[in-house]
GUDREN-297937 format. One record per residue: residue number from 0; residue in one letter; x, y, z negated of N, C-alpha, C in turn. Coordinates in Angstrom, 3 decimals, padded with zeros to 6 digits, always signed. Example, Ala and Ser with C-alpha at 12.3 -4.5 7.8 and 13.67 -1.06 7.14 Angstrom:
// GUDREN-297937
(0, A, (+013.190, -005.690, -007.800), (+012.300, -004.500, -007.800), (+013.200, -003.300, -007.800))
(1, S, (+012.850, -002.250, -007.080), (+013.670, -001.060, -007.140), (+012.900, +000.030, -007.870))
***
This chain:
// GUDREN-297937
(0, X, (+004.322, +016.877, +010.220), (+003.092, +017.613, +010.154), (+003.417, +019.047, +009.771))
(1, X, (+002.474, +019.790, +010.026), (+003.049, +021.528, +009.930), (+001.389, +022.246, +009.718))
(2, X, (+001.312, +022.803, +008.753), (+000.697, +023.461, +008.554), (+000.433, +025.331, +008.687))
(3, X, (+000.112, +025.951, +009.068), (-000.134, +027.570, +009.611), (-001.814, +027.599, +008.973))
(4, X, (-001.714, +029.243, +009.126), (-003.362, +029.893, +008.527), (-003.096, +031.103, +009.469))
(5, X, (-004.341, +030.736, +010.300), (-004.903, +031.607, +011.178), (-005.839, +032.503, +010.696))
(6, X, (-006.048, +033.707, +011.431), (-007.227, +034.410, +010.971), (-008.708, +034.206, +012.001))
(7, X, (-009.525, +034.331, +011.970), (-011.048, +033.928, +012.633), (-010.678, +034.441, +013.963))
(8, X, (-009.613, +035.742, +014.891), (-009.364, +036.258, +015.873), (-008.136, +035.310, +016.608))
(9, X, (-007.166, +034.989, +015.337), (-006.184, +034.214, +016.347), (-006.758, +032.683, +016.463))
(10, X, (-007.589, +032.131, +015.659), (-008.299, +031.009, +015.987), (-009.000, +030.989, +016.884))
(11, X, (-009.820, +031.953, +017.325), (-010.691, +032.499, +018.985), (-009.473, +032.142, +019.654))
(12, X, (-008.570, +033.005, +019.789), (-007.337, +033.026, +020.990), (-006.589, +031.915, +020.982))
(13, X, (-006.534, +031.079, +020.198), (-005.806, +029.579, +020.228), (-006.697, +028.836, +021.125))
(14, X, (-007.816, +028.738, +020.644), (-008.920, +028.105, +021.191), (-009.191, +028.611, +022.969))
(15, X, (-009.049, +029.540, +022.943), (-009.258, +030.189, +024.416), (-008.164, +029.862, +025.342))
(16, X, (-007.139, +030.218, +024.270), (-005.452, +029.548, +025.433), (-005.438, +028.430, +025.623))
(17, X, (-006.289, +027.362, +024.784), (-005.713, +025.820, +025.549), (-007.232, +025.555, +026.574))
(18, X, (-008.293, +026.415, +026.158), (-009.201, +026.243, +027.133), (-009.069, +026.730, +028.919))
(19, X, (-008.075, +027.705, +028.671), (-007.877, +028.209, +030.283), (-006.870, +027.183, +030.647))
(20, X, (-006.280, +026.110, +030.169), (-005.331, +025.712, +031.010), (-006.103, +024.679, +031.696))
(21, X, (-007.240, +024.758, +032.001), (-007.536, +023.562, +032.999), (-008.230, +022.585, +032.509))
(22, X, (-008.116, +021.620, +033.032), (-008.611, +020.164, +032.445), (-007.952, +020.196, +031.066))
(23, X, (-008.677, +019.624, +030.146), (-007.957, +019.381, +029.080), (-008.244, +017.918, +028.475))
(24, X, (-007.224, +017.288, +028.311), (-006.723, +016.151, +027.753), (-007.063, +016.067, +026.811))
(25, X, (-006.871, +014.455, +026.217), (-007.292, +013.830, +024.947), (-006.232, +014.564, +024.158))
(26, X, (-005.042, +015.230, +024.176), (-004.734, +016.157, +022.881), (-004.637, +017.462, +022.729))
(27, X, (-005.681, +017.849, +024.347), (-005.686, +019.592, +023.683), (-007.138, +019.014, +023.610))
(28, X, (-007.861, +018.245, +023.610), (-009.511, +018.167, +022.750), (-009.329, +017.969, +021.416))
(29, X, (-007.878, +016.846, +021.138), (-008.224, +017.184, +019.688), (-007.575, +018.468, +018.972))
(30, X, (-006.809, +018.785, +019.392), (-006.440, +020.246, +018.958), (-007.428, +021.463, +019.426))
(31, X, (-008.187, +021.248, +019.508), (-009.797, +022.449, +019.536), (-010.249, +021.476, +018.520))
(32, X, (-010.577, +020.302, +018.620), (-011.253, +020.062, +017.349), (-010.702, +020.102, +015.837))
(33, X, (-009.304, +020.072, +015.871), (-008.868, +020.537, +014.735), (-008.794, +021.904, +014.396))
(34, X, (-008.805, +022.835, +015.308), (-009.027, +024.086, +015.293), (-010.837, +024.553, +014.721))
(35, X, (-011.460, +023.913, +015.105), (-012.623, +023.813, +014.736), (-013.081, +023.225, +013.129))
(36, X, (-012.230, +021.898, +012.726), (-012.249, +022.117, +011.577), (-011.721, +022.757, +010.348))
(37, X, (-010.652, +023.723, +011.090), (-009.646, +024.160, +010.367), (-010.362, +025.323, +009.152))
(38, X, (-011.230, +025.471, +009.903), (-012.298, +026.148, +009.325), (-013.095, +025.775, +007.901))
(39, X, (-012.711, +024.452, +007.731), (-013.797, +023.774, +006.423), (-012.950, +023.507, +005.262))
(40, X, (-011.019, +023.797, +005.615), (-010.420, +023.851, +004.644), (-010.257, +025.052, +003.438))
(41, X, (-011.246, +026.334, +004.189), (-011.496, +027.139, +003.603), (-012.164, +027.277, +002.152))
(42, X, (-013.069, +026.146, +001.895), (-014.295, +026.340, +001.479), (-014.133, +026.330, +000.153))
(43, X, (-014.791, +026.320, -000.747), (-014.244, +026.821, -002.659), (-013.755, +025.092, -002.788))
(44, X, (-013.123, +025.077, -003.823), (-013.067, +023.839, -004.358), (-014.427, +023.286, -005.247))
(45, X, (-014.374, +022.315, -004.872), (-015.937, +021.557, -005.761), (-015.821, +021.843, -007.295))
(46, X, (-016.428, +021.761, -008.009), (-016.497, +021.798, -008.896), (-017.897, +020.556, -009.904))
(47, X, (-016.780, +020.001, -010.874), (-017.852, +018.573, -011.387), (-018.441, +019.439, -012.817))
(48, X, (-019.204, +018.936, -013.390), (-019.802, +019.346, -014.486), (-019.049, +018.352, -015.690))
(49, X, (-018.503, +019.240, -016.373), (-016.967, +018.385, -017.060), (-017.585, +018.080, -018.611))
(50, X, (-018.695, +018.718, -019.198), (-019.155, +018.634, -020.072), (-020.287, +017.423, -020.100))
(51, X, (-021.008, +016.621, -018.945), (-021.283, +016.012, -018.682), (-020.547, +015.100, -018.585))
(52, X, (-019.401, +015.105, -018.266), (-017.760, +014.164, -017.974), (-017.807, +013.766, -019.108))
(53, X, (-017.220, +014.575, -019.949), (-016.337, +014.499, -021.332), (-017.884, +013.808, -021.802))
(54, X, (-018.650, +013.877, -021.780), (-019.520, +013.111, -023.076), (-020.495, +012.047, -022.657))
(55, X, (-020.259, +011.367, -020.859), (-020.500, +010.329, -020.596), (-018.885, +009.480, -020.936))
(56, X, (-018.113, +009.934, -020.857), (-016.836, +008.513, -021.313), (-016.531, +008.461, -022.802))
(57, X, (-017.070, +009.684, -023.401), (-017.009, +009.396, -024.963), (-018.541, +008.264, -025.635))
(58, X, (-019.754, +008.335, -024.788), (-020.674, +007.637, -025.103), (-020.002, +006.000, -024.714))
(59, X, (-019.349, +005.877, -023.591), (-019.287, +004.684, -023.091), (-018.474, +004.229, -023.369))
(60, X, (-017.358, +005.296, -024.042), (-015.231, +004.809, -024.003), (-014.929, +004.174, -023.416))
(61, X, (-014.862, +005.303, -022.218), (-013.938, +004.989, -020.749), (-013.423, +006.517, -020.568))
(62, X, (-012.318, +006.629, -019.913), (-011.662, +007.522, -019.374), (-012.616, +008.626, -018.684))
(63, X, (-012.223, +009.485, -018.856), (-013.522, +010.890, -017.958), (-012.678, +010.733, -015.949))
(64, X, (-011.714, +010.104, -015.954), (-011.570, +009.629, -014.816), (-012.716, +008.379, -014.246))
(65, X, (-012.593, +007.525, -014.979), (-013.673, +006.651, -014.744), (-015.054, +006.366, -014.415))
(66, X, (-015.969, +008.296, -015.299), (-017.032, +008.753, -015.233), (-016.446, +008.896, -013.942))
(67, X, (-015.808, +010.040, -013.567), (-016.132, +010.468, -012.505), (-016.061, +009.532, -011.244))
(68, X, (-015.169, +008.866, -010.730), (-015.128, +007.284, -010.015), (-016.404, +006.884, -010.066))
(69, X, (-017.571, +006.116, -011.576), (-018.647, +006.205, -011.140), (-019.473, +007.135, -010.193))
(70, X, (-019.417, +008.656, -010.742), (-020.128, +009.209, -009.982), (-020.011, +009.030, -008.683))
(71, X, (-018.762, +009.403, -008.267), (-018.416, +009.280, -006.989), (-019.085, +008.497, -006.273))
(72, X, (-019.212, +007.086, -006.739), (-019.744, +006.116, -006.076), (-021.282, +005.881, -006.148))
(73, X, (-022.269, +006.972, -006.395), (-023.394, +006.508, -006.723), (-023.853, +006.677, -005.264))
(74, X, (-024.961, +006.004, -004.996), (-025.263, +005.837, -003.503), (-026.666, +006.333, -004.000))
(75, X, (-027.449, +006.657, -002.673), (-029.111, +007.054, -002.776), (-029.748, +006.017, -001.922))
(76, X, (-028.804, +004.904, -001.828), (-029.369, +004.027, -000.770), (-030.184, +002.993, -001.627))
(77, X, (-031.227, +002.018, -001.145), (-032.109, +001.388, -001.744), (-031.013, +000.049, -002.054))
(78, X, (-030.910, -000.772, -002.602), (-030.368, -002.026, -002.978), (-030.488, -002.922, -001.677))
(79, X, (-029.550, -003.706, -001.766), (-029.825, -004.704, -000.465), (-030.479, -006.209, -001.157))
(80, X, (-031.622, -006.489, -000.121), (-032.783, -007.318, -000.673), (-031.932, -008.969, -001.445))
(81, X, (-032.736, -008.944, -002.408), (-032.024, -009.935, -003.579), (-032.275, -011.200, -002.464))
(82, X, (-030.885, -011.973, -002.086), (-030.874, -013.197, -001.485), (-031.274, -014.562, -002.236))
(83, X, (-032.651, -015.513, -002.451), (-032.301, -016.460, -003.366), (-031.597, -017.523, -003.394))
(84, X, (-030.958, -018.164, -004.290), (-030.349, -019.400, -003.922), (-030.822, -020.564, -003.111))
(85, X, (-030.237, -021.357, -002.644), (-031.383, -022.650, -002.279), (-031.951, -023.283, -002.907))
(86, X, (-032.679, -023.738, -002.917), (-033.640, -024.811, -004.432), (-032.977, -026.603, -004.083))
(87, X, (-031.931, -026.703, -004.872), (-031.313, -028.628, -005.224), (-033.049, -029.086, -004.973))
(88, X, (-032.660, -030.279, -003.966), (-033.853, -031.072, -003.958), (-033.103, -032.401, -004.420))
(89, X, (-033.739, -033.229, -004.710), (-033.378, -034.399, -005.284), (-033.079, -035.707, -003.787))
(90, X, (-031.895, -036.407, -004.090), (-031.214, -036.821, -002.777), (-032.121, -038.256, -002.120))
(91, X, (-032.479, -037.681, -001.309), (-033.001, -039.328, -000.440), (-032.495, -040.592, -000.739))
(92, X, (-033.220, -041.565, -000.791), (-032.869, -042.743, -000.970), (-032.126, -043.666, +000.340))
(93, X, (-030.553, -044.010, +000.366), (-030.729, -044.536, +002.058), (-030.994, -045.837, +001.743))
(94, X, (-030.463, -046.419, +002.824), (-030.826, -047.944, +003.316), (-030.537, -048.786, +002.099))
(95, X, (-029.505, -048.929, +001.601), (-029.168, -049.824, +000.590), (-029.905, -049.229, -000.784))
(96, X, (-030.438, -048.451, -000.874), (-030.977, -048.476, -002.092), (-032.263, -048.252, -002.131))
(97, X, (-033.359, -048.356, -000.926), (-034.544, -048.470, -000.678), (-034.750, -050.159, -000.679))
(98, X, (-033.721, -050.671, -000.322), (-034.466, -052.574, -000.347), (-035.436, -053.208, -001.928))
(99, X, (-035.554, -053.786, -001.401), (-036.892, -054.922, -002.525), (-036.343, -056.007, -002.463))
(100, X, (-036.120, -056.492, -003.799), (-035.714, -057.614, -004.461), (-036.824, -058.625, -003.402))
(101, X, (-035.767, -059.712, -003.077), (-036.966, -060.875, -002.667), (-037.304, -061.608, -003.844))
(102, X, (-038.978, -062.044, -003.652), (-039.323, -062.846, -004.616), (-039.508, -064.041, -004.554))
(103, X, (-038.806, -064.623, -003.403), (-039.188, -066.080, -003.373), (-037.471, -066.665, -003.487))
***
């Protein structure tokens, strides 16, 4: 793997040189599309709210790695609908244990 940093002009002209060659193939499409995202490696680094960190794993004593792992994982999605168990019914009686005493 090889990494380079283009500027916004030689990224135009990369993009333009594999576009004039014609038809382009499944790996000069993905090389425009990596050229295209090459663009989003730019962007600031995130930043977490560490004071929020530090004093959710001191409330809970867990690692401020751990807070954050929770966070990470919090979803905005609704719960998936509570499945109930089956309800035990009580077992049928078969043949041999439905008979009647004879009385004669």
């Amino acid at each position: 793997m090889w990494c380079a940093r283009f500027t916004e002009s030689q990224l135009e002209t990369l993009k333009e040189l594999i576009r004039i060659q014609g038809e382009v193939g499944a790996d000069l499409e993905g090389a425009l599309e990596a050229l295209d995202l090459a663009r989003w490696d730019d962007l600031p680094e995130a930043e977490l709210p560490w004071t929020l960190v530090a004093d959710q794993a001191e409330l809970q004593g867990i690692s401020e790695a751990d807070v954050i792992w929770d966070i990470a994982g919090r979803r905005k999605e609704d719960p998936a609908p509570r499945i109930n168990p089956p309800v035990k019914r009580p077992a049928k009686r078969g043949a041999a244990g439905g008979r009647r005493k004879s009385t004669t």
